[in-house]
C-alpha positions as CSV (number, residue, x, y, z in Angstrom):
1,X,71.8,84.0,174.4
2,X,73.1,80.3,174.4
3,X,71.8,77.9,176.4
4,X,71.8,74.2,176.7
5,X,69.4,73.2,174.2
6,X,70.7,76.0,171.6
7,X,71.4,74.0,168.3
8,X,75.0,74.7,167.5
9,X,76.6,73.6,164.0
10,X,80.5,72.4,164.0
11,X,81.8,73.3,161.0
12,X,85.6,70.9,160.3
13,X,83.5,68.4,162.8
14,X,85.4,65.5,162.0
15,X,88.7,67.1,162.5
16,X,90.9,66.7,165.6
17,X,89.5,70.3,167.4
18,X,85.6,69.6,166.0
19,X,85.7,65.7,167.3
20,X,86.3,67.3,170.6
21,X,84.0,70.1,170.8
22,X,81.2,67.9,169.9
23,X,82.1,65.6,172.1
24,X,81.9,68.1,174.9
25,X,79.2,70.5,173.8
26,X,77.0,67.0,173.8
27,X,78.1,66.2,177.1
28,X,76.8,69.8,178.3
29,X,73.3,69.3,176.7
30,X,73.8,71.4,173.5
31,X,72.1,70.1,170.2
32,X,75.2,69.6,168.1
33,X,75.5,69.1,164.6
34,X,79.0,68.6,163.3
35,X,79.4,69.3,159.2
36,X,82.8,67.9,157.2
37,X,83.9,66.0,154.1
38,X,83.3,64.4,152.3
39,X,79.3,65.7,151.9
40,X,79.5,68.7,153.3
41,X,82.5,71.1,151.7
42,X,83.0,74.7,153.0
43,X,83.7,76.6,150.2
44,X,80.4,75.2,148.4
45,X,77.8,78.1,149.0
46,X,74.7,76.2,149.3
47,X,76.2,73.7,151.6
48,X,77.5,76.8,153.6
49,X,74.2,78.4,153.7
50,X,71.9,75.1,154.7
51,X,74.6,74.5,158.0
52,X,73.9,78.0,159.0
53,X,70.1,77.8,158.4
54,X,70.3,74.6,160.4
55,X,71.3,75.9,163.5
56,X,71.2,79.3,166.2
57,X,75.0,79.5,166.9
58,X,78.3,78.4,164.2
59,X,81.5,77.2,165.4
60,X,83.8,76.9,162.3
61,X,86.6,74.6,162.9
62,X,87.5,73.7,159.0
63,X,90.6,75.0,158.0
64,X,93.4,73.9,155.5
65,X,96.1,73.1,158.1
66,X,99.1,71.5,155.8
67,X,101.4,74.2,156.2
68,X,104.2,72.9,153.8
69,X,101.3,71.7,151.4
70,X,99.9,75.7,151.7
71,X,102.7,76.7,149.9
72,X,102.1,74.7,146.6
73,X,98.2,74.8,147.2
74,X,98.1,78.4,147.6
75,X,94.8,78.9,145.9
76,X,92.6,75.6,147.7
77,X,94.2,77.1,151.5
78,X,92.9,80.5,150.5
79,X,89.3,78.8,149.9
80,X,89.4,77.5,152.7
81,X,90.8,79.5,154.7
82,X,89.9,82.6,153.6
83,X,86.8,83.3,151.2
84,X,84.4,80.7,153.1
85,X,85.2,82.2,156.1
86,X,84.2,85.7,154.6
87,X,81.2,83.7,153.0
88,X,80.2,82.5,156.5
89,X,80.7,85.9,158.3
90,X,78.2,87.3,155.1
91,X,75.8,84.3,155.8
92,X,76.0,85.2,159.4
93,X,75.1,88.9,159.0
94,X,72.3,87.8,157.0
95,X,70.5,85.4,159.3
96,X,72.0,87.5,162.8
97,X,74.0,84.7,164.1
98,X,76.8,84.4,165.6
99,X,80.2,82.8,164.9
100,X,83.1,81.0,166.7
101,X,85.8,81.5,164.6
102,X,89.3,79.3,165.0
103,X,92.5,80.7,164.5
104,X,96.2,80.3,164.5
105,X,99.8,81.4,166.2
106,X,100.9,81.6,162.2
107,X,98.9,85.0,161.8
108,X,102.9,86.3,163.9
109,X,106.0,86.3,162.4
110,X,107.6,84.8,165.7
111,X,110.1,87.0,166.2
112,X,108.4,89.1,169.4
113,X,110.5,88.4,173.0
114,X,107.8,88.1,174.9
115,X,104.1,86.1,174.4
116,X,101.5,87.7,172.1
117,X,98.9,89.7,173.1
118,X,95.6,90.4,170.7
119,X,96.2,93.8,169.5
120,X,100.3,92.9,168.6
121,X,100.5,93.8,164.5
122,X,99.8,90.4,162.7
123,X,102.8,89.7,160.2
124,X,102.7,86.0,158.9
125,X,105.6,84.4,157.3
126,X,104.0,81.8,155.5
127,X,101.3,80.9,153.0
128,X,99.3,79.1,155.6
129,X,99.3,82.2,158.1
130,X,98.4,84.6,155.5
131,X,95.0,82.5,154.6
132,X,94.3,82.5,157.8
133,X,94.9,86.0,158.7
134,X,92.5,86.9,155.7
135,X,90.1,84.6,156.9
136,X,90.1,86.6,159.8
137,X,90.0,90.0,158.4
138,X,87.4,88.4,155.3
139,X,85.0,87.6,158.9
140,X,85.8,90.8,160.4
141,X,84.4,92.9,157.0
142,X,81.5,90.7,157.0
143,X,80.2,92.5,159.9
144,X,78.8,89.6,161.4
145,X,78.7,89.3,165.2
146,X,81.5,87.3,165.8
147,X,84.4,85.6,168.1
148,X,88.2,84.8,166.9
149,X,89.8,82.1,169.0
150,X,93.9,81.5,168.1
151,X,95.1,78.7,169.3
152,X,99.2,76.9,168.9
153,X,100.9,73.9,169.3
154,X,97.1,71.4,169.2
155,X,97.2,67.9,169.4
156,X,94.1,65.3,169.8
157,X,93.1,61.8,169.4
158,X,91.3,62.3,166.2
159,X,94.4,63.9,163.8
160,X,98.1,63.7,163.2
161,X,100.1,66.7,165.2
162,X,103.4,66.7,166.4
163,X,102.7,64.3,169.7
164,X,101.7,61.4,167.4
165,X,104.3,61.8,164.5
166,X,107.3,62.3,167.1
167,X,106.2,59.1,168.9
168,X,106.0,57.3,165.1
169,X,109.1,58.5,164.2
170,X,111.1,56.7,167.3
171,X,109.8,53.5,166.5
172,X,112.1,53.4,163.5
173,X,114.8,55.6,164.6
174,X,115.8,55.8,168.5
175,X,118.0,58.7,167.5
176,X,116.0,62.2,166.4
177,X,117.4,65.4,165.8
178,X,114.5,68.0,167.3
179,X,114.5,72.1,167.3
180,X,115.3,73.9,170.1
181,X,114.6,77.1,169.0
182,X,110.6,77.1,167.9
183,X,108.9,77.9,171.7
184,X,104.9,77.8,172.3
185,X,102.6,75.9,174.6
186,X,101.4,72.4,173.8
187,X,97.7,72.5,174.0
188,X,95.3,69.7,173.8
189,X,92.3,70.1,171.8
190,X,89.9,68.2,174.8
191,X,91.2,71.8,176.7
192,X,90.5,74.2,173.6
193,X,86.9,72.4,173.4
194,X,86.6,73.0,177.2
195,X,87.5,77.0,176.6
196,X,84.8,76.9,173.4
197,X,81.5,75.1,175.7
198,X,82.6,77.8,178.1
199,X,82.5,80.6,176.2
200,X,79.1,79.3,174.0
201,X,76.7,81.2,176.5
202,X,78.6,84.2,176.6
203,X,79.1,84.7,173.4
204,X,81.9,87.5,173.5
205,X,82.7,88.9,170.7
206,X,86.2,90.3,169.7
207,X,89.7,87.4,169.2
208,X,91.1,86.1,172.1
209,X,94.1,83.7,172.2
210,X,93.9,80.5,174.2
211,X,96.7,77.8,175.1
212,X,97.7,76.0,177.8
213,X,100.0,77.6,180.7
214,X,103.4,77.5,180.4
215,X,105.7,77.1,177.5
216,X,108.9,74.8,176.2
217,X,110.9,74.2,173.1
218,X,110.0,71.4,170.6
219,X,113.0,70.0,172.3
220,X,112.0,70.2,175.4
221,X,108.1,68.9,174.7
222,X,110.7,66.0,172.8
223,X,111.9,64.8,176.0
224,X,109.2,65.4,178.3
225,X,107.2,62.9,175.7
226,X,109.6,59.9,176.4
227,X,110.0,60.3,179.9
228,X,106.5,60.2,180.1
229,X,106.2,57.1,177.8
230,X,109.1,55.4,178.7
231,X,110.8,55.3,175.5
232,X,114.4,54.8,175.0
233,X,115.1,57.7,172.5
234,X,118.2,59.7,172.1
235,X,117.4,63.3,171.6
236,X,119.3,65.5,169.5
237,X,119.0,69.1,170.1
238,X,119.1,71.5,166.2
239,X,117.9,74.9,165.2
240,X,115.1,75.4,162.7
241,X,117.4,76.3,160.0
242,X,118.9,72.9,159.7
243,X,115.4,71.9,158.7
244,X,114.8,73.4,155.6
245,X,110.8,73.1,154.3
246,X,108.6,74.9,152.5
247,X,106.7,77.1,154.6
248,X,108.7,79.3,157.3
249,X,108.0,78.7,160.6
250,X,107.8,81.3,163.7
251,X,110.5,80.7,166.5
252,X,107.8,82.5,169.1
253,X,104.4,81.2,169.1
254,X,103.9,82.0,172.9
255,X,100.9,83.6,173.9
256,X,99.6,85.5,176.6
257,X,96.1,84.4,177.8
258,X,95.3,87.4,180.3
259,X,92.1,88.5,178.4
260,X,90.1,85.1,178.0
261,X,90.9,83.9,181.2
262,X,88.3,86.7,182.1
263,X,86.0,84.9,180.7
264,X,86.6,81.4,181.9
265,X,85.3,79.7,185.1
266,X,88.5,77.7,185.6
267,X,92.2,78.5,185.8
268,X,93.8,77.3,182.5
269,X,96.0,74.2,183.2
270,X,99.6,74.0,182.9
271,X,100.6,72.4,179.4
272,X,102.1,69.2,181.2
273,X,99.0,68.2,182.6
274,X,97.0,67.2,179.6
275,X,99.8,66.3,177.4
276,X,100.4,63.4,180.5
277,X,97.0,62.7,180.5
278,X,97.0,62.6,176.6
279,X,100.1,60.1,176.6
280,X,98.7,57.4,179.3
281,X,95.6,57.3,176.4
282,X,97.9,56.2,173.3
């Protein structure tokens, strides 16, 4: 059982998901340690193993997230990714903990009509999804008690995402070209945090997919963006293929929520509402 005081290590804590969470999981009276670079490295056993030792419940937020840069460093995403997740689920099993595990929309190919459920057949179409998804079947074989949260389309204050680069990009250029055809659900890491300090005492086990209600195109997260901040952009609408890059992206990264809003004490909030509240921040 979790409680208020339990000690909780944040594996990735300096990342845009972990500087939330420990944020919140302070707030709610948890004893939070947050673990990332430069001294602490996840695919370094020892440094693995004392962060685990150090604490009753693990929440591993490191991840290598450069999708394009996934496709040239194959073999660093797959440490990452991959093998020190099934080194953590092996620590894990050892020492009877359990472990929050995040995931990604990438472990899908996309090209489902309707929004993901759990049990849909995993089929990544790039490096960066494949890592991931064997991170996730490396934790699974581990036979650790564990929890898989997948989560699409996260911004935050604390690392670059789409939100930031988009805004960057109109200050030298006030004509962008953006996809139409790539559909999810923005969803702000403060809310994914929320979801996580809410799910600590229960500690389900199983994946679960999480992101906010609602979904739009990039296009049309594009103009909501500089209505909202009052920028004078012109919008351009394209398909994916016009942007060729290294890693593949899925079109459909919608997913439906049904099974952890079970578990939550709150409805989860439309995808406008924190993205507004996000934007009157920056």
């Amino acid at each position: 059982m979790v409680t208020n005081d339990t000690r909780i290590a944040i594996l990735g804590g300096r990342g845009m998901l972990g500087t939330d969470l420990a944020i919140i999981c302070k707030q709610q009276g948890f004893d939070v340690r947050a673990f990332d670079l430069p001294e602490f490295d996840i695919t370094n056993y020892q440094q693995l193993k004392q962060a685990v030792d150090a604490a009753e419940t693990v929440v591993n937020c490191a991840a290598y997230t450069k999708v394009d840069g996934a496709e040239s460093e194959t073999d660093l995403a797959y440490q990452v990714n991959a093998e020190a997740v099934g080194r953590l689920g092996a620590i894990a099993k050892e020492s009877d903990k359990w472990v929050l595990h995040i995931s990604t929309d990438f472990v899908f190919d996309g090209q489902s009509d309707r929004p993901y459920i759990e049990t849909d057949p995993a089929n990544p179409i790039n490096t960066y999804g494949k890592t991931k998804l064997a991170g996730e079947q490396l934790l699974n074989n581990s036979g650790c008690k564990y929890c898989i949260i997948r989560v699409e389309w996260t911004y935050g204050s604390a690392g670059d995402n789409f939100v930031t680069k988009l805004i960057q990009r109109a200050k030298d250029n006030k004509t962008l070209k953006v996809v139409d055809d790539q559909f999810g659900s923005p969803t702000a890491t403060t809310e994914v945090a929320k979801a996580i300090s809410r799910l600590l005492p229960k500690m389900p086990e199983g994946i679960f997919h999480f992101a906010s209600g609602g979904c739009v195109s990039r296009y049309g997260m594009a103009e909501f963006i500089f209505d909202k901040v009052a920028m004078n952009v012109k919008l351009l609408p394209c398909k994916t293929s016009d942007f060729p890059s290294p890693a593949v992206r899925p079109l459909n990264s919608r997913f439906d929520c049904s099974k952890i809003k079970s578990l939550l004490d709150e409805p989860i909030k439309p995808w406008q509402e924190p993205l507004e509240g996000f934007l009157r921040k920056l």
